[in-house]
ZAMARGU-4260 file (C-alpha; in steps of 0.2 Angstrom, whole numbers, plus 5000, padded with zeros to 4 digits):
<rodrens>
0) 5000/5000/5000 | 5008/5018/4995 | 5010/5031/5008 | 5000/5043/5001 | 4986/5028/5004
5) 4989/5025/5022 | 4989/5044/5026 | 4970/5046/5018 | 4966/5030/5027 | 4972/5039/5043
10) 4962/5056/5040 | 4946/5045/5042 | 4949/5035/5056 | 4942/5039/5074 | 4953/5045/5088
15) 4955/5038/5104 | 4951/5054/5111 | 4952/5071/5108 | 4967/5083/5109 | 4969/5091/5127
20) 4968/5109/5130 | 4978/5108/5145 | 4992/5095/5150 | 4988/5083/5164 | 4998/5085/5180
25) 4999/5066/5181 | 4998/5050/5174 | 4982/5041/5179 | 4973/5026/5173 | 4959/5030/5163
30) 4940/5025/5170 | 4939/5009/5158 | 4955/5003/5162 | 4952/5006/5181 | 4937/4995/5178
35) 4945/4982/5171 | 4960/4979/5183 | 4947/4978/5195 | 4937/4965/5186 | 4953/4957/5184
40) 4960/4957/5200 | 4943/4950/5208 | 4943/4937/5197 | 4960/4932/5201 | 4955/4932/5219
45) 4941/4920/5215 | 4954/4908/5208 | 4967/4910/5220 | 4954/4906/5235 | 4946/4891/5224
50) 4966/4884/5224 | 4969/4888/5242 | 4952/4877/5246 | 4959/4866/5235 | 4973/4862/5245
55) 4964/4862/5261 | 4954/4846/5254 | 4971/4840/5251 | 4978/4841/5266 | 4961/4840/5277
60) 4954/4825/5269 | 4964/4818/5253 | 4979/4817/5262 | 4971/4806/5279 | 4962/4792/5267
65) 4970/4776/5272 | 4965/4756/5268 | 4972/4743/5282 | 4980/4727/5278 | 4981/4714/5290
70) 4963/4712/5299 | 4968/4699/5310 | 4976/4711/5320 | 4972/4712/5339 | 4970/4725/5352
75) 4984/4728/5364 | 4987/4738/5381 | 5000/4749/5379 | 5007/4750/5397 | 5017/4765/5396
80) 5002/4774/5390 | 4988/4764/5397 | 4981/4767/5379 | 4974/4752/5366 | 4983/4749/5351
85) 4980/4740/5336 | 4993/4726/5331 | 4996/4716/5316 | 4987/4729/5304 | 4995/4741/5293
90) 4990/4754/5286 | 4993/4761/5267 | 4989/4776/5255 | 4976/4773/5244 | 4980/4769/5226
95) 4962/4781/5221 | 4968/4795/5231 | 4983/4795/5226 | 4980/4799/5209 | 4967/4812/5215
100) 4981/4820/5224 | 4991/4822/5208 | 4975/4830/5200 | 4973/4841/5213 | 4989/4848/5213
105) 4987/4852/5193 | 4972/4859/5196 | 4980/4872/5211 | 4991/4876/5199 | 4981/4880/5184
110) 4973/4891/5196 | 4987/4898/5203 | 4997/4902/5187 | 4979/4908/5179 | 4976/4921/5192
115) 4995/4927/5191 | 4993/4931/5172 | 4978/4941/5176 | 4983/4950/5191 | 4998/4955/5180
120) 4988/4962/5167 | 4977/4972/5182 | 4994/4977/5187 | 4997/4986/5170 | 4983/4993/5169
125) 4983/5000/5186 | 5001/5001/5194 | 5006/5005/5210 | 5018/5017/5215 | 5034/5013/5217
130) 5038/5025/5231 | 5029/5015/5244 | 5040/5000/5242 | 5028/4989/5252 | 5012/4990/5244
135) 5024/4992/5228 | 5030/4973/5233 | 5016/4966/5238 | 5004/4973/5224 | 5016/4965/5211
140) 5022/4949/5219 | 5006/4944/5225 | 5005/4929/5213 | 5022/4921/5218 | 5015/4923/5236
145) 4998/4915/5232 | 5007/4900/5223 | 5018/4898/5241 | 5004/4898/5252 | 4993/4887/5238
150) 5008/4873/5238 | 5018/4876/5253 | 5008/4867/5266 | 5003/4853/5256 | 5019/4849/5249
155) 5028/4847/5266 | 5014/4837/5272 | 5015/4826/5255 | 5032/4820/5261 | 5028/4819/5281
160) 5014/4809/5275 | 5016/4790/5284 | 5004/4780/5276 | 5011/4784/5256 | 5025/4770/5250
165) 5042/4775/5243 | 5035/4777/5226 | 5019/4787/5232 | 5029/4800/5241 | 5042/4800/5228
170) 5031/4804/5212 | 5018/4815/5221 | 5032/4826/5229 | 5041/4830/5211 | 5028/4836/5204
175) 5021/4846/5220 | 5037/4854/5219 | 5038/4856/5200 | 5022/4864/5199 | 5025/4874/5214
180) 5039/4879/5207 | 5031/4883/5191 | 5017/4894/5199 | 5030/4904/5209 | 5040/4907/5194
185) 5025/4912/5184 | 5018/4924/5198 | 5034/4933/5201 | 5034/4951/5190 | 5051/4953/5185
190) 5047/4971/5176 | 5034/4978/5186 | 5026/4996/5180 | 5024/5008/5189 | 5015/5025/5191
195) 5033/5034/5191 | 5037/5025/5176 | 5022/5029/5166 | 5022/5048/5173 | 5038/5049/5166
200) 5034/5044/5147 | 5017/5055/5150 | 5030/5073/5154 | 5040/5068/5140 | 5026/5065/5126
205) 5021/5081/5132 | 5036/5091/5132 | 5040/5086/5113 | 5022/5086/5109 | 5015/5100/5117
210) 4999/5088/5123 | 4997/5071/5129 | 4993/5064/5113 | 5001/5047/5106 | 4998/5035/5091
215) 4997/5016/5090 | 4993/5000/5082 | 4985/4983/5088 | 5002/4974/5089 | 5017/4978/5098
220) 5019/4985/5115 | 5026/5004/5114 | 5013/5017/5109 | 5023/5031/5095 | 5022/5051/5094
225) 5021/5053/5075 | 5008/5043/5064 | 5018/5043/5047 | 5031/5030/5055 | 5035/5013/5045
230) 5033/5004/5064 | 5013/5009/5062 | 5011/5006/5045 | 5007/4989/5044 | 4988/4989/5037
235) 4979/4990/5056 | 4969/5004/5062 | 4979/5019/5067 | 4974/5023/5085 | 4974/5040/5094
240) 4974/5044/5110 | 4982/5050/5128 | 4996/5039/5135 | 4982/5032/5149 | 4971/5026/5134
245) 4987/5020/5126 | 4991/5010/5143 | 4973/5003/5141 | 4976/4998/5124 | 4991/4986/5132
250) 5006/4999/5127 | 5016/5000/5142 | 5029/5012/5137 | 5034/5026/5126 | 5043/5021/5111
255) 5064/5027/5114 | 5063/5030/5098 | 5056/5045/5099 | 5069/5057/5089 | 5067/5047/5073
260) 5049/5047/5074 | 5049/5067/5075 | 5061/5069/5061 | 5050/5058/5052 | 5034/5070/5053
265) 5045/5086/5052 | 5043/5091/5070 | 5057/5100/5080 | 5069/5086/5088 | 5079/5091/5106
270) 5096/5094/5105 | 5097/5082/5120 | 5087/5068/5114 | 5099/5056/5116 | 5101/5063/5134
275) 5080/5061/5137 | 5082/5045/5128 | 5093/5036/5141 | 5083/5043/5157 | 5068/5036/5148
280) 5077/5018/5147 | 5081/5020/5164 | 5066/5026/5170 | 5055/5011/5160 | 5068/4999/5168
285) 5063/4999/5184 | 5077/5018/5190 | 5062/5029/5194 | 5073/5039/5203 | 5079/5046/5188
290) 5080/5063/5183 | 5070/5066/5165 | 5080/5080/5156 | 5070/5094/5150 | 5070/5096/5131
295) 5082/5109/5122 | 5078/5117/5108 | 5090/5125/5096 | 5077/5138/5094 | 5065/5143/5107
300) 5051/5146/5095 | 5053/5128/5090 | 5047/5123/5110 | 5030/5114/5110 | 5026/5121/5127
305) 5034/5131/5138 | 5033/5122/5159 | 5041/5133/5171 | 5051/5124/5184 | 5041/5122/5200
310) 5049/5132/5216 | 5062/5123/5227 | 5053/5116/5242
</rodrens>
């Protein structure tokens, strides 16, 4: 498709939003997306309260079946304990329960790892912030903690149990703790977002922009700042919209490379672009603590918007 198609194709496509009059003072989820991390996050909770049920049954019930062998045993006085015991009969770990343990433990885990990928994508949607380090921990390693309390338990108690024979305890522990493992693993956020983070890309799409307004496509994970770039032309709708609808739109972050994509639509590039460019990488890594460089201009008619620098506290 020329160029000259896609750009008519654009003019006719409906924005995300309109353009804003005045700049935001901070990034914030938008009222859809706030809705659906809650809808996610509740659902999650459903699953992760079903597994944790499910491995009470486990331990509770399915882990205390037993069948005796030997019925000819008798009664005997213990006379250190004054206390009847039963002699001559042995007890064993079910053949039936054993293979409903292993099922069960599948099943833990599928909720388990289910719930993780959805409060993840609650998690995008709605971060915490990550200068209150606890809720900031807890919010986005909540999975990996569920998984731990979900297996945990049961897994110990799986090897402590009495009544299951070598190969019992054997097979049902490896995969208690493969799964366990698995469900950890899969819970843990290794790249968590953050409110900082996406604050950050909000200032700078403003301060090369002049307004919080972003482009993107269905595929990928960054959202752009110029809509005549080959990354977007790839035959999908061409989306507008703020960086919190782009963030409901499942782009996480603004695309670093920004100065290509002005030149591109003949818009004024920073002198220090490179310079906003690595404290962006920094910042969307995880080093909130980051300065973001204010943009020069070679010219300071070229300036999108002028944002005086707030007074020293």
């Amino acid at each position: 498709m020329a160029d000259s198609d896609n750009k008519n194709a654009d003019v006719e496509r409906p924005a995300a939003s309109s353009t804003n009059t005045e700049p935001p003072a901070g990034w914030v989820p938008t009222p859809e997306a706030k809705a659906k991390a809650t809808r996610f996050r509740w659902i999650a909770a459903v699953l992760w309260t079903v597994a944790i049920i499910g491995e009470a049954v486990g331990i509770f019930w399915l882990l205390r079946q037993r069948v005796y062998v030997g019925e000819d045993g008798q009664l005997l006085r213990n006379p250190d304990t004054g206390l009847l015991e039963e002699h001559g009969v042995t007890a064993t770990f079910p053949q039936w329960a054993f293979i409903a343990l292993l099922v069960l433990l599948v099943v833990i885990a599928a909720l388990s790892i289910t719930g993780s990928v959805l409060w993840k994508k609650a998690n995008r949607l709605d971060p915490a912030r990550k200068s209150d380090k606890t809720r900031f921990f807890v919010q986005n390693q909540l999975g990996a903690i569920i998984a731990i309390v979900a297996f945990l338990p049961l897994v110990i108690l799986i090897f402590l149990n009495k009544d299951m024979d070598k190969g019992q305890k054997t097979t049902a522990g490896i995969v208690g703790v493969a799964l366990a493992a698995l469900a950890v693993v899969l819970g843990v956020d290794f790249a968590p977002p953050s409110v900082e983070q996406y604050t950050a890309d909000q200032s700078a799409v403003i301060q090369l922009l002049g307004k919080d307004e972003v482009v993107w496509v269905e595929g990928g994970k960054v959202y752009h700042v110029c809509d005549e770039v080959s990354a977007i032309q790839t035959g999908s709708e061409i989306i507008t919209g703020t960086t919190a609808q782009a963030v409901e739109a499942g782009k996480n972050r603004l695309t670093l490379q920004f100065a290509s994509e002005l030149r591109a639509c003949d818009l004024p590039v920073p002198e220090n672009d490179e310079e906003i460019t690595e404290a962006l990488r920094a910042i969307q890594a995880g080093q909130v603590d980051t300065v973001l460089p204010a943009p020069e201009w070679a010219d300071s008619t070229e300036a999108p918007i002028v944002v005086d620098e707030a007074p020293a506290e």
